[in-house]
ZADO-1210 file (C-alpha; in nm, 4 decimals, padded with zeros to 6 digits):
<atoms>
<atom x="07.9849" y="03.4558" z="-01.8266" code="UNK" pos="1"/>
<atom x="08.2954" y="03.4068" z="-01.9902" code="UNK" pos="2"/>
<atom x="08.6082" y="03.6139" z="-01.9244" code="UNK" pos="3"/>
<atom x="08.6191" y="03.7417" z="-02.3163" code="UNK" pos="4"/>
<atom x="08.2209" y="03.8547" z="-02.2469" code="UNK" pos="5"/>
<atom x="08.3389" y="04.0075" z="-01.9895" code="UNK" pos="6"/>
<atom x="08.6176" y="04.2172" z="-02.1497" code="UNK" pos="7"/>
<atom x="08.3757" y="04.2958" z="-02.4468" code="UNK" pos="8"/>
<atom x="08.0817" y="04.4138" z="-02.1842" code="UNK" pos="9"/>
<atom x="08.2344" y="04.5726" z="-01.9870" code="UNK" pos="10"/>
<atom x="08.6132" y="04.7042" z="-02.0733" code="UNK" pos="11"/>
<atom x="08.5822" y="04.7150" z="-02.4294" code="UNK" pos="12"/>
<atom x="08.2406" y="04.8973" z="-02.4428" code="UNK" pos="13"/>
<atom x="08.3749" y="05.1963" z="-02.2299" code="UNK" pos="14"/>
<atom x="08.6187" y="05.2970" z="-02.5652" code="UNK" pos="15"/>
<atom x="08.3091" y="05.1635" z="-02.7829" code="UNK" pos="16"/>
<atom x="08.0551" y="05.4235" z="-02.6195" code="UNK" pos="17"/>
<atom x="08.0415" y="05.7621" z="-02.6416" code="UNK" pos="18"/>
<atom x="07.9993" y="05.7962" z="-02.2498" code="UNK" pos="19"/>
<atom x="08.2517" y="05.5636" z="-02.1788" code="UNK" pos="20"/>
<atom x="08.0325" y="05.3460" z="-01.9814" code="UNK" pos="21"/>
<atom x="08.0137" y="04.9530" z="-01.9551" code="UNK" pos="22"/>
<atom x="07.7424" y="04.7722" z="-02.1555" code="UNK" pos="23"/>
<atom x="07.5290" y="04.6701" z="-01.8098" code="UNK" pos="24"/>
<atom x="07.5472" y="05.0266" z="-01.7280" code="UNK" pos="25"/>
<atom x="07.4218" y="05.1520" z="-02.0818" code="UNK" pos="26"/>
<atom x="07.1452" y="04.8818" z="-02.0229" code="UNK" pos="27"/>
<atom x="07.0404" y="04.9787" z="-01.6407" code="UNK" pos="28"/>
<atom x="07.0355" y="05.3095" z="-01.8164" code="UNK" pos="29"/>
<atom x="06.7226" y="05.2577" z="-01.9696" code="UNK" pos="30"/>
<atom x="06.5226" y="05.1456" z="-01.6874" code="UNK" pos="31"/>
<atom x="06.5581" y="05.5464" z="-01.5397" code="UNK" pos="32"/>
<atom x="06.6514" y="05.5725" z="-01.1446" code="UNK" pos="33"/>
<atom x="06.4987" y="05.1917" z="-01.0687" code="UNK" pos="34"/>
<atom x="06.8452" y="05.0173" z="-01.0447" code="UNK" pos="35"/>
<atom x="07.0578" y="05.3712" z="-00.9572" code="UNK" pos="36"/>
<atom x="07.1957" y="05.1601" z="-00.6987" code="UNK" pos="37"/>
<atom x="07.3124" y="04.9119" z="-00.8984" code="UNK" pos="38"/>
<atom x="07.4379" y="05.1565" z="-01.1362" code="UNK" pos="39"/>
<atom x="07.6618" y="05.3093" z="-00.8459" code="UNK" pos="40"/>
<atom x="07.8218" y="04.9527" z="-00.7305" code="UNK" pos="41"/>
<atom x="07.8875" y="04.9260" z="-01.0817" code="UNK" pos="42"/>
<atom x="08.0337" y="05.2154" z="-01.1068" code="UNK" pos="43"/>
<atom x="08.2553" y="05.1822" z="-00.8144" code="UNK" pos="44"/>
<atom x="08.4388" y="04.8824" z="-00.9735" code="UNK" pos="45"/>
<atom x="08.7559" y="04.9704" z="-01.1402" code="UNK" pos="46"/>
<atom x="08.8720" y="04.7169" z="-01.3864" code="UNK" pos="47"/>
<atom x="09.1893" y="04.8009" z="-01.5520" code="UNK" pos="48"/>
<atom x="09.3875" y="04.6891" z="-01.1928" code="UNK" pos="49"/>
<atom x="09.2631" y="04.3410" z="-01.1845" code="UNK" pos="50"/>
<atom x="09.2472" y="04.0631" z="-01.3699" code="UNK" pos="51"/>
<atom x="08.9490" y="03.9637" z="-01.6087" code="UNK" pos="52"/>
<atom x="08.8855" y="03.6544" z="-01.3782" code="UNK" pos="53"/>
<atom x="08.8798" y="03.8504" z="-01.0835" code="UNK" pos="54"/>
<atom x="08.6617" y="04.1088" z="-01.2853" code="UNK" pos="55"/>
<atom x="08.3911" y="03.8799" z="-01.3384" code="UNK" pos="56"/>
<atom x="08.3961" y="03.7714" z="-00.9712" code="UNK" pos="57"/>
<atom x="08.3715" y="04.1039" z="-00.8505" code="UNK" pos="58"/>
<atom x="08.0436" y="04.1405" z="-01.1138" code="UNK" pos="59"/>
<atom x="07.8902" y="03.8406" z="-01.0208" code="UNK" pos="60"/>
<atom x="07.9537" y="03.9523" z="-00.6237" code="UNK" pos="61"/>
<atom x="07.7631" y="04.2880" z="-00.6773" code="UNK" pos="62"/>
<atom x="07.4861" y="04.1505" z="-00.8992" code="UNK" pos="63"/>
<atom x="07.4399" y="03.8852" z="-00.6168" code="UNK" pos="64"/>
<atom x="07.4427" y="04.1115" z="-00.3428" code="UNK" pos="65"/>
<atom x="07.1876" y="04.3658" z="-00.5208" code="UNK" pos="66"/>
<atom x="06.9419" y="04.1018" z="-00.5889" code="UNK" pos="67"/>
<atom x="06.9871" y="03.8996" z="-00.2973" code="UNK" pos="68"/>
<atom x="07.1075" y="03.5390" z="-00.4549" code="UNK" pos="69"/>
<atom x="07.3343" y="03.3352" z="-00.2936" code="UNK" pos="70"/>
<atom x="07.5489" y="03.1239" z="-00.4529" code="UNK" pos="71"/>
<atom x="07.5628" y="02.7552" z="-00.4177" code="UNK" pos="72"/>
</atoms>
């Protein structure tokens, strides 16, 4: 994912939502409490302290560790 999608998805969509919440969160949202852990290690991630590229690692870190890839 690029580091713009990444600003769109998941910065930019907390002042575009009425929630404030992140684009994956919105969409986890919709699959009820299935992926409420996900949802929380989202959650926990605080973007406005790092940088975008760091961001997306971070993202891609959680979303590997929830579903159990590993990266090659």
């Amino acid at each position: 994912m690029s580091v713009s999608s990444v600003f769109y998805h998941f910065i930019d969509a907390r002042r575009r939502s009425h929630d404030s919440v992140d684009d994956f969160r919105a969409w986890l949202s919709g699959f009820g409490s299935e992926y409420e852990a996900l949802f929380a290690n989202l959650s926990a991630i605080d973007p406005y302290f790092i940088s975008l590229t760091e961001l997306r690692e971070r993202l891609a870190t959680v979303l590997e560790s929830y579903f159990g890839i590993a990266r090659s």
